[in-house]
N, C-alpha and C positions, 0 to 999 in steps of 0.2 A: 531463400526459401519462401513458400508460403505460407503465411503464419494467420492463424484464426486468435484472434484476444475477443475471449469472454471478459465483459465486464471492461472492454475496451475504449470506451465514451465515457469511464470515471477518472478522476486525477492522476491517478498510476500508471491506469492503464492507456489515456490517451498519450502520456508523454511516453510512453515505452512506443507507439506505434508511432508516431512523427520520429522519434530519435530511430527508428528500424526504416523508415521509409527514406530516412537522408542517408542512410549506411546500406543499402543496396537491395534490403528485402523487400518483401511483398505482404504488406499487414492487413487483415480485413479487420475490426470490430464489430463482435457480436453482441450487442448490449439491448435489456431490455428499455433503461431510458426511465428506470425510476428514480436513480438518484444521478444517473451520469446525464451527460450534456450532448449533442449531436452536436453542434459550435465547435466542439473540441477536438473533432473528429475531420480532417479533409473530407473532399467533396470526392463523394463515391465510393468509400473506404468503409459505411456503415450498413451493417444487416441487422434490423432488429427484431428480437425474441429473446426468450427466456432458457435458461440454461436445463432448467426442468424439461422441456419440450424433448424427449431424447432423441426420437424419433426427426424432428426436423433436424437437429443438430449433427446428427449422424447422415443427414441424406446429405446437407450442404457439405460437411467434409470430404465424405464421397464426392460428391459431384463438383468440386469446385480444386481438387486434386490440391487439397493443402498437405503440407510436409511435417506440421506441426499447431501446437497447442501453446498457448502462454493462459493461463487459469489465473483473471483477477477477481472476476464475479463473486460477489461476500457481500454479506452486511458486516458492519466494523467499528462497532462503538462499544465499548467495553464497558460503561454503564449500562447502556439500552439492552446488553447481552444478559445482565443479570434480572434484568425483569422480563423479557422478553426471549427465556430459552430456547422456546416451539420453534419462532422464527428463524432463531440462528441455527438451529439443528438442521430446521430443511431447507435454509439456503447454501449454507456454509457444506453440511456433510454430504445430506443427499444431493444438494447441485452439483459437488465433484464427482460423486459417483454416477450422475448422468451423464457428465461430459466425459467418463472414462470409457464405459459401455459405448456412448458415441465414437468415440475414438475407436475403441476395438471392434467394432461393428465396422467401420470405415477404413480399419487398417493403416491409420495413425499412432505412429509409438514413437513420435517427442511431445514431451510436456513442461513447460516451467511453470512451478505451482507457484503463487503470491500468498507465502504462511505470514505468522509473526514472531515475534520478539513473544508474546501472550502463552506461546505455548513452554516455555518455560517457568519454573520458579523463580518467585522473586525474590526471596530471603538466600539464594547461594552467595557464591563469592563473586564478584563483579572484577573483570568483563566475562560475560557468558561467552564461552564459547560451543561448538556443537554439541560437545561432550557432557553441557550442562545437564541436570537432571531434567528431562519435562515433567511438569510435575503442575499443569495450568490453574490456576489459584480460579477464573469465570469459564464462566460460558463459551464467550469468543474464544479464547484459547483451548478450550476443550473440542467445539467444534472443528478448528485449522487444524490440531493437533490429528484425532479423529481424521480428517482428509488426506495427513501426510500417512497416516498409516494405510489405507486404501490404496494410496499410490504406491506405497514400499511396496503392497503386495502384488498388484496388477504387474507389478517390472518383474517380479519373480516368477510369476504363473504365465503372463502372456509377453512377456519380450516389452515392454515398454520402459522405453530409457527415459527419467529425468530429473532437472532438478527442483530444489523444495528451497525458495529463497525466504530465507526468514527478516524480512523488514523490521528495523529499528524504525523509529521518527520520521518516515515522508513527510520533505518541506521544500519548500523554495519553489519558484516558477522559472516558465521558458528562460531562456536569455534576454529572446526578444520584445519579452513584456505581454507576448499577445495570446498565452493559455498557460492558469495556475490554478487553483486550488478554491474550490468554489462547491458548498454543501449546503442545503435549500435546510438544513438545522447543523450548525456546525460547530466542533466539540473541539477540536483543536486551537492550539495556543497561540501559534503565530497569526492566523487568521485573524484570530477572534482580537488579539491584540491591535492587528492594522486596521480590523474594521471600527473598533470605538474610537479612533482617532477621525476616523473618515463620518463615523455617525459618532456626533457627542453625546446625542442618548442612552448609547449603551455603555454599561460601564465592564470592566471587565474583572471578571468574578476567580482570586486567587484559592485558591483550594489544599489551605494548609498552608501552616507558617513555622506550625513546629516539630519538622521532620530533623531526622539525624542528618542534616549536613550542613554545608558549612553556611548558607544563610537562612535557614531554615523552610527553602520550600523543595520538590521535587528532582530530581536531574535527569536527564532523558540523553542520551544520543540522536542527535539529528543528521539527515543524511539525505543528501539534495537531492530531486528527482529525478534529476539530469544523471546522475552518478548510478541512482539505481536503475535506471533507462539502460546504463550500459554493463551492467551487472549480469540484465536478461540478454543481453545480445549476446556478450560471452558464452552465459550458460545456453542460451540455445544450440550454439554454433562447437556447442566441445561434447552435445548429449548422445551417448553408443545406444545402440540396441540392450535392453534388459537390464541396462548400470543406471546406477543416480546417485545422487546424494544430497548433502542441505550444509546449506552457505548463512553465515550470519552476514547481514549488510547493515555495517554501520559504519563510525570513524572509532570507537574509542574512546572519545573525548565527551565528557558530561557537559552539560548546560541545565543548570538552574532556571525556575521560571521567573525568578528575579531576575535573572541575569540576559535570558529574553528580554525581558519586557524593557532593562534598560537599552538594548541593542534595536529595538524597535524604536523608543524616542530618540535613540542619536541618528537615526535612519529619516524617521518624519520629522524633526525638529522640534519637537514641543513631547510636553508630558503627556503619558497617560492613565487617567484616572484606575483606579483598582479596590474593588471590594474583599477583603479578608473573609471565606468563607471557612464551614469544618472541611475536614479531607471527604472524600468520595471513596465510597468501599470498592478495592482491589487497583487502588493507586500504591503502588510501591513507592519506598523514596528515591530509590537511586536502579537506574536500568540502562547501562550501557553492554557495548557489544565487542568482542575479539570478533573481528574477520579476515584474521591471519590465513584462515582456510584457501579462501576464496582469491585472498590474494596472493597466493603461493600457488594456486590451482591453476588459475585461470587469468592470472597478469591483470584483474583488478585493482584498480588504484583512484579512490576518490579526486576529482578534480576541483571541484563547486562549493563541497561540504563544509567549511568553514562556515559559521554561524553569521559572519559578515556578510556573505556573500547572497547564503540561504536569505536573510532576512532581506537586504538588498533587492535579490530578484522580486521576492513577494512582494514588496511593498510598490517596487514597478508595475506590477498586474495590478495590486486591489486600487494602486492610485488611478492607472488607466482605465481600470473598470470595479469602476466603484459597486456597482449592482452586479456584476460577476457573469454568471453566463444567461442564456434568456433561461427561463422556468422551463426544468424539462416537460417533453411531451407528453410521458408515459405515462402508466398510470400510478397510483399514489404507494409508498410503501406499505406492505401488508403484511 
């Protein structure tokens, strides 16, 4: 198929489109290039603009006869969402609902959304599964949640089939070392862990110590990008006319940010320094995923996702590129 990724030059979204391009599709990225990378992207494979544009985005799908949608474009920081609502209301909500009007405008009805883990509650019973309550504690999660319900409706009213992947923990890089995970202010844990090794300046800053479990900091699900690269392929490749539904992706299995952080030193070989901060409002302590759905659906089955492996690849990228991708072109976040 021919497949347009919004938001397709950011970490997610460029490894869904390499991992689509070696399994026989046709992937364009549509990214404006404020937070994603053109580097990340094959040569000729990127169209840039903004997902707001409705009017362009609906003539390119028209005219370039694609068959489908994969929706990354979002802002996605779950602090930055509680101070900065405005922004994630009109990239997050209204940006979906441009690219669905694009789409029906155009006569496009496949979509695979990129939700989160955000849009559920955090105090249920852990593993969430789809059936969990949503119930989104920020912004961020208010916003995805918001989009997924857009979507539900557009498949009921105009035929548009798709699915709504709810991401746990994106981590880990290519196999080949040569594109991973690289944010021009970056809020994630493995990163920010390989980067202070790499720069001793930075120290890296623990964010709670005395949460309910068993070492006292955080536990997240992590789930290699490569794994969830093929998550979307499935889902593209199973989506009907006017059906959909939402897949949790994750493994199951919790990781502590201790327990990070020690898999990152036996990775680079040496320690790394760490500051005990307070928690940060709308960190849960424990957030894992059932994605029994998904894998009973659609014959997904993690490959990479082991925490050894996630951390392994990354640290092959940020050792090979220590400065990460060049500064994107676009213009500045707004």
């Amino acid at each position: 198929m021919k497949l347009l990724l919004t938001g397709g030059a950011g970490y997610i979204g460029s490894a869904c489109l390499r991992w689509l391009l070696d399994h026989g599709h046709d992937p364009v990225a549509y990214d404006n290039l404020t937070t994603g990378h053109a580097a990340a992207v094959p040569d000729g494979r990127l169209e840039v603009g903004d997902i707001l544009d409705t009017t362009r985005l609906a003539g390119m799908l028209k005219d370039g006869g694609y068959d489908g949608v994969m929706h990354f474009a979002a802002v996605a920081s779950v602090p930055e969402s509680i101070l900065q609502p405005d922004r994630y209301y009109r990239v997050n909500t209204v940006g979906t609902h441009s690219v669905l009007e694009a789409m029906r405008e155009a006569g496009v009805w496949r979509i695979v959304f990129s939700s989160t883990a955000a849009t559920y509650g955090f105090h249920g019973q852990m593993p969430l599964t789809e059936k969990s309550p949503q119930v989104p504690e920020t912004p961020y999660g208010s916003t995805k949640l918001c989009a997924e319900w857009m979507i539900r409706e557009y498949a009921r009213a105009f035929g548009i089939g798709y699915a709504a992947l709810r991401y746990f923990n994106a981590s880990g890089a290519d196999l080949d070392g040569e594109h991973g995970e690289h944010r021009e202010h970056e809020t994630h844990l493995i990163p920010l862990a390989l980067a202070s090794a790499l720069h001793p300046d930075q120290t890296l800053n623990v964010f709670g110590n005395d949460y309910d479990t068993p070492d006292g900091t955080c536990v997240r699900d992590y789930v290699h990008v490569i794994d969830l690269a093929e998550a979307h392929r499935l889902a593209i490749e199973s989506i009907e006319p006017g059906q959909g539904g939402a897949f949790n992706i994750g493994t199951g299995a919790g990781v502590s940010v201790l327990e990070i952080i020690s898999t990152c030193e036996h990775a680079i070989g040496r320690p790394i320094p760490c500051t005990k901060k307070p928690r940060r409002p709308g960190d849960p302590a424990l957030l894992v995923a059932s994605s029994q759905r998904i894998v009973d659906r659609l014959g997904w089955s993690p490959q990479y996702s082991d925490i050894e492996t996630i951390v392994r690849t990354a640290w092959q990228w940020h050792h090979r590129h220590p400065n990460g991708y060049p500064t994107p072109i676009g213009p500045n976040p707004g």
